[in-house]
C-alpha positions in Angstrom: 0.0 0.0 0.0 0.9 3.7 -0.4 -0.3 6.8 0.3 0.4 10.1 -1.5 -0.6 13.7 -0.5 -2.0 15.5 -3.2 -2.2 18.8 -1.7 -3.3 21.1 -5.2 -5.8 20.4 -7.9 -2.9 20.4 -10.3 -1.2 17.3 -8.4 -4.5 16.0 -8.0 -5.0 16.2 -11.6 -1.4 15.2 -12.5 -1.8 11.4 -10.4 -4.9 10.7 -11.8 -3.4 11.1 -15.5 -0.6 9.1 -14.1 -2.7 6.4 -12.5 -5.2 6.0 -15.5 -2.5 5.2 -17.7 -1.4 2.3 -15.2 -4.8 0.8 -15.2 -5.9 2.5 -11.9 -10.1 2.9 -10.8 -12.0 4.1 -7.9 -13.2 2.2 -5.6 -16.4 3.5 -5.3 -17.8 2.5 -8.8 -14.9 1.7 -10.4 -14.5 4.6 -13.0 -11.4 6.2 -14.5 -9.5 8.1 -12.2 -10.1 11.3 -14.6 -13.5 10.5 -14.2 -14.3 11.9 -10.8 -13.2 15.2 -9.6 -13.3 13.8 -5.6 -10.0 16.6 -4.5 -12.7 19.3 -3.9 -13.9 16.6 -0.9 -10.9 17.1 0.9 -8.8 19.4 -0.7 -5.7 20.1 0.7 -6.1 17.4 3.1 -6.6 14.7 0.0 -4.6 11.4 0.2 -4.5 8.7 -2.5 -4.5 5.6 -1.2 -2.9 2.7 -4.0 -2.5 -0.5 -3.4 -1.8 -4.0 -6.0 -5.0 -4.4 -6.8 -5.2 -1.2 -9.2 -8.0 0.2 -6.8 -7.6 3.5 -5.7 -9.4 4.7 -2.7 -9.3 8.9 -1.2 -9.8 10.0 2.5 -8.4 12.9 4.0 -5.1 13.2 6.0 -6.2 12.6 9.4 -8.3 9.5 8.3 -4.8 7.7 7.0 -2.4 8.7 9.8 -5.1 7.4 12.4 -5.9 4.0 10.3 -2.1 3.5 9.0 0.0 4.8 11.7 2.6 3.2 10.5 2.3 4.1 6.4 4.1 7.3 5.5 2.1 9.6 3.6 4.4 10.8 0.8 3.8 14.6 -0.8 3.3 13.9 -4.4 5.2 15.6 -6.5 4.6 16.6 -10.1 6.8 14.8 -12.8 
């Protein structure tokens, strides 16, 4: 599992481009990740949650570090 901070719309935007070329959906109804705009949820707060099975789930910052204490949350960068 990882999770990665995605702390602008543009980074936002930037991982899901990234992650829909990988094969990546949501969770929730399994659509593209370009699909669903879900950064205005949390905004600033947002963390991607990836994992093997190419299913990608988003909860806010406080959500992770209390449920995966011991996962780093990495700032994404842009690339």
């Amino acid at each position: 599992m990882q999770l990665l901070a995605v702390d602008t719309q543009e980074k936002y935007d930037s991982l899901m481009g990234h992650l829909e070329n990988e094969g990546n959906v949501w969770f929730e109804d399994e659509s593209k990740p370009t699909d669903v705009n879900n950064w205005t949820e949390y905004k600033e707060e947002t963390v991607i949650m990836l994992n093997t099975t190419l299913i990608i789930h988003h909860q806010n910052r406080a959500y992770f570090e209390n449920v995966c204490p011991d996962v780093e949350i990495v700032d994404y960068e842009i690339r």
